[in-house]
Steps between C-alpha positions, in 0.01 A plus 500: 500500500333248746442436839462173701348375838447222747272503773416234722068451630414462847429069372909507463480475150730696290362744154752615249475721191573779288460836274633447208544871356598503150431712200446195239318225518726160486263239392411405814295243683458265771691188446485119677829363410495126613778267663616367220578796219825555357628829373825558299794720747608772240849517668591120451229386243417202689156379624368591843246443726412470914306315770169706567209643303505879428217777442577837451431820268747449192531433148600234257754620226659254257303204749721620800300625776610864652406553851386841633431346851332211601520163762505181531334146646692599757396839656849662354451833312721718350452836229725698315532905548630685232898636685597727155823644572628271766432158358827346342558114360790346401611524147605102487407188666722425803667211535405284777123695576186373349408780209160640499373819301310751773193400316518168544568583926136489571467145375853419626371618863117337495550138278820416761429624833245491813599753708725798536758354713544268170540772278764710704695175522469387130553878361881479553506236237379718230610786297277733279600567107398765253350258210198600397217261432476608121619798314119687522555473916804669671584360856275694762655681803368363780537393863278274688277439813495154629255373786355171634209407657626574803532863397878464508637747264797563279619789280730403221762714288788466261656883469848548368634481841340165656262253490293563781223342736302705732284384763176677467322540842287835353340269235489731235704596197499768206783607252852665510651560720679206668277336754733591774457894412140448533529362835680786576313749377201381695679662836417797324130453572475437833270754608227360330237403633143355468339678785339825573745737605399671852414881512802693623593901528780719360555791601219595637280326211275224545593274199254179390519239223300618155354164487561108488829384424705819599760237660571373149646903374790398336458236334603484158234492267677499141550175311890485512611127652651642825158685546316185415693299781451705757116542458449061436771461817301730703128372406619162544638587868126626575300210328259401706419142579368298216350144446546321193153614360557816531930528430483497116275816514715637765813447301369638189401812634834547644638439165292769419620766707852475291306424134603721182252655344506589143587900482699508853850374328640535138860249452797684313323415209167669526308202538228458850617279737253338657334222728446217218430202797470468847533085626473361838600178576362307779815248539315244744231449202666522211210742381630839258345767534481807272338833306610717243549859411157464299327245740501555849287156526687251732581210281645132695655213304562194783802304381402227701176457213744427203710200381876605699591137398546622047732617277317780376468864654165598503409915451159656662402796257565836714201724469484824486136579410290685824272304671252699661175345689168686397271445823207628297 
């Protein structure tokens, strides 16, 4: 389970990131993938590759790079949300679309494409096939949030019915449902509100708020996704303004407000699902941000410091140890 977000600072710049919620680790770390890598397409078996420099929270199985989320040179961002149950892929390649595996989408979306308008153009050129990147991996469920450093914003899906594109103006995006019940569902909510309700009378009885943040009552507070996308699409319509000093601290406390913690959720398995990262991307700098379950420490990796011009991906080791500052 995960939950994404894109909020824009008061400078015009545009921040984009994630909770990634799972009950495993997957290897991870922050990678720099430069212009010029090549990676094998499972579904054709022919060598790859794009125009732009990627960096992104991911892993490298078999030397093929697996994007979680990430961006590139170019501001574009995109992550991956797990969509069990609702997810489908075609069972073949299709004849006349360009192939890709739904793990390989991230780096389909980033190494080929500046903006959003791109991608919703280019997207009816591809389909999505179940091949799995080797028999120890099984092709993820997942549907994706696309922005540019404009803020524009996409939601994608492939579902046994249709491949569909959604125009996200909320800016957020969690799990299953569809995107479009979500939207829906937030009608639901509409009563909420951020203020301090007024003192009124009922029947005769003088009736007063017990304390800050009465508007808020019913709210959900559980961890289910449709609970999760209410609370990051209402925090996010009440985010104050922000400049770019202060919007990655901003964003990851929002982040926060929708964060698993280990104990609060169990999968159909009996394992803990938790918070393992939270990243923020500032996409007009190029600069990843992001802290772990074990490490609330901000950590930043600046693409724009490494080599984008190589062959070779380059992995930042993901820590996980506490850093804690002893003032005396």
């Amino acid at each position: 389970m995960c939950t994404a977000l894109s909020i824009k600072s008061n400078n015009g710049n545009n921040f984009f990131g994630r909770n990634m919620d799972l009950e495993y680790n997957f290897n991870q770390s922050v990678i720099v993938i430069p212009r010029n890598y090549r990676y094998e397409n499972k579904v054709t078996e022919s060598m790859t590759g794009g125009k732009y420099a990627i960096i992104g929270m991911g892993s490298v199985i078999d030397n093929h790079a697996a994007m979680a989320d990430g961006m590139n040179e170019k501001g574009l961002a995109c992550a991956g949300l797990n969509f069990a149950g609702y997810a489908y892929y075609e069972k073949e390649p299709v004849e006349g679309k360009v192939n890709i595996a739904p793990y390989d989408f991230i780096l389909w979306v980033l190494f080929n494409h500046e903006t959003v308008d791109e991608v919703k153009e280019a997207i009816n050129n591809i389909e999505l096939v179940d091949v799995p990147l080797n028999e120890n991996y099984p092709v993820p469920t997942l549907h994706w949030m696309i922005v540019d450093k404009t803020g524009k914003s996409i939601v994608v899906e492939k579902t046994k019915n249709k491949f569909a594109i959604y125009d996200n103006t909320v800016g957020v995006l969690a799990n299953n449902p569809t995107f479009d019940w979500h939207l829906t569902n937030l009608n639901e909510y509409i009563g909420l509100t951020e203020k301090h309700p007024r003192e009124t009378r009922w029947c005769n009885q003088e009736l007063k708020p017990l304390g800050v943040g009465a508007g808020t009552r019913g709210i959900p507070g559980d961890f289910a996704s449709v609970s999760r996308f209410i609370r990051i699409a209402f925090i996010k319509s009440r985010m104050p303004e922000v400049d770019d000093e202060s919007a990655t601290s901003q964003f990851l406390h929002m982040l926060d407000y929708v964060a698993m913690v280990k104990g609060g959720a169990m999968t159909a398995e009996g394992k803990e699902d938790f918070t393992l990262y939270s990243s923020c991307m500032n996409q007009e700098k190029g600069i990843y941000y992001y802290k772990t379950y074990n490490n609330n420490r901000i950590n930043a990796i600046d693409m724009n410091k490494e080599d984008l011009n190589g062959r070779e991906v380059k992995l930042f080791p993901y820590l996980t140890n506490q850093d804690i500052n002893y003032q005396n």
